[in-house]
C-alpha positions as MATLAB code, in Angstrom:
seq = 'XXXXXXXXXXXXXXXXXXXXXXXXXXXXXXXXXXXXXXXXXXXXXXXXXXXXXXXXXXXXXXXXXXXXXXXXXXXX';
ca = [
      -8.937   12.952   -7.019;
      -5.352   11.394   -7.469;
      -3.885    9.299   -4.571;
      -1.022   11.263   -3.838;
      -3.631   14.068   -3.620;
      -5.732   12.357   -1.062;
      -2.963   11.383    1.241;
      -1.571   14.955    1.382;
      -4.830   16.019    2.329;
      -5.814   14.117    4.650;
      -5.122   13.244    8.405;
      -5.496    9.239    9.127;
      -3.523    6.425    9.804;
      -1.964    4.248    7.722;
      -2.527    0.294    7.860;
      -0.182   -1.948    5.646;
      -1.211   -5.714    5.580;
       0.996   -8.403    4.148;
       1.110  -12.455    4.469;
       3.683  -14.806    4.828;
       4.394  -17.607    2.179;
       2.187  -19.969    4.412;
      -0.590  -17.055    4.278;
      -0.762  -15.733    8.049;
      -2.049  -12.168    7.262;
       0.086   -9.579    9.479;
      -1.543   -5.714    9.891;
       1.352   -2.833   10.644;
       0.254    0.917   11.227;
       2.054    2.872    9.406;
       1.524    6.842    8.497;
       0.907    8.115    4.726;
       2.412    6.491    1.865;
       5.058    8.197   -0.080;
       4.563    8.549   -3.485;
       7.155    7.967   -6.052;
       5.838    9.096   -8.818;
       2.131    7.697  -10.500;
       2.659    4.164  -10.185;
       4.947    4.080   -6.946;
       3.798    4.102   -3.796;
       6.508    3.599   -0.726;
       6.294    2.845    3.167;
       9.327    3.624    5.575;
       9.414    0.224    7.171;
      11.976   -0.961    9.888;
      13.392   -4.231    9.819;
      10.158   -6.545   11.232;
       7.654   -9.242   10.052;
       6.016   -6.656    7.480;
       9.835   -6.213    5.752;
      10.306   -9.970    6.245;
       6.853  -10.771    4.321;
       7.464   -8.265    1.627;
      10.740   -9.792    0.946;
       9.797  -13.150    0.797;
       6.295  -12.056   -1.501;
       6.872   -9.315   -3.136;
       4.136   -7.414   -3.639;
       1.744   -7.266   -6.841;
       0.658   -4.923   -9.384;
      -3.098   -4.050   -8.884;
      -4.882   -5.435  -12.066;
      -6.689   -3.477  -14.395;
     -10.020   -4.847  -13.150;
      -9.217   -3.846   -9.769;
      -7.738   -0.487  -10.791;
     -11.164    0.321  -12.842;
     -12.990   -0.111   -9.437;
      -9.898    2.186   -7.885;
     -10.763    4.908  -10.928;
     -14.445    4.603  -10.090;
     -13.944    5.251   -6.381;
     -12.804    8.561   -7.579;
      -8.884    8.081   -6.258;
      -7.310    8.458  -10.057;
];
């Protein structure tokens, strides 16, 4: 099962953690991701400390070791 697949089907919340450049981990609830298209996923985010931390780190690609593990979970 895709991503995009999983979120459409399914009823949960959302969490979206960043950190700051000094590493203070912040948690936001958000509700489903947007998908772009296969390698874009989006949050509707007002203007707070998640925005703020995202714009100061932006965020990373997942690596191909991480995205294996991803692939094995069954989510692409």
């Amino acid at each position: 099962m895709k991503l995009d697949e999983y979120f459409e089907n399914t009823s949960s919340v959302g969490v979206l953690s960043t950190a700051d450049d000094q590493g203070k981990v912040n948690a936001a609830i958000y509700g489903r991701p947007h998908f772009m298209d296969e390698n874009t996923v989006a949050f509707i985010a007002s203007d707070r400390l998640t925005h703020a931390n995202l714009k100061k780190i932006p965020p990373r690609y997942i690596s191909s070791k991480k995205k294996a593990l991803i692939k094995d979970a069954g989510f692409i």
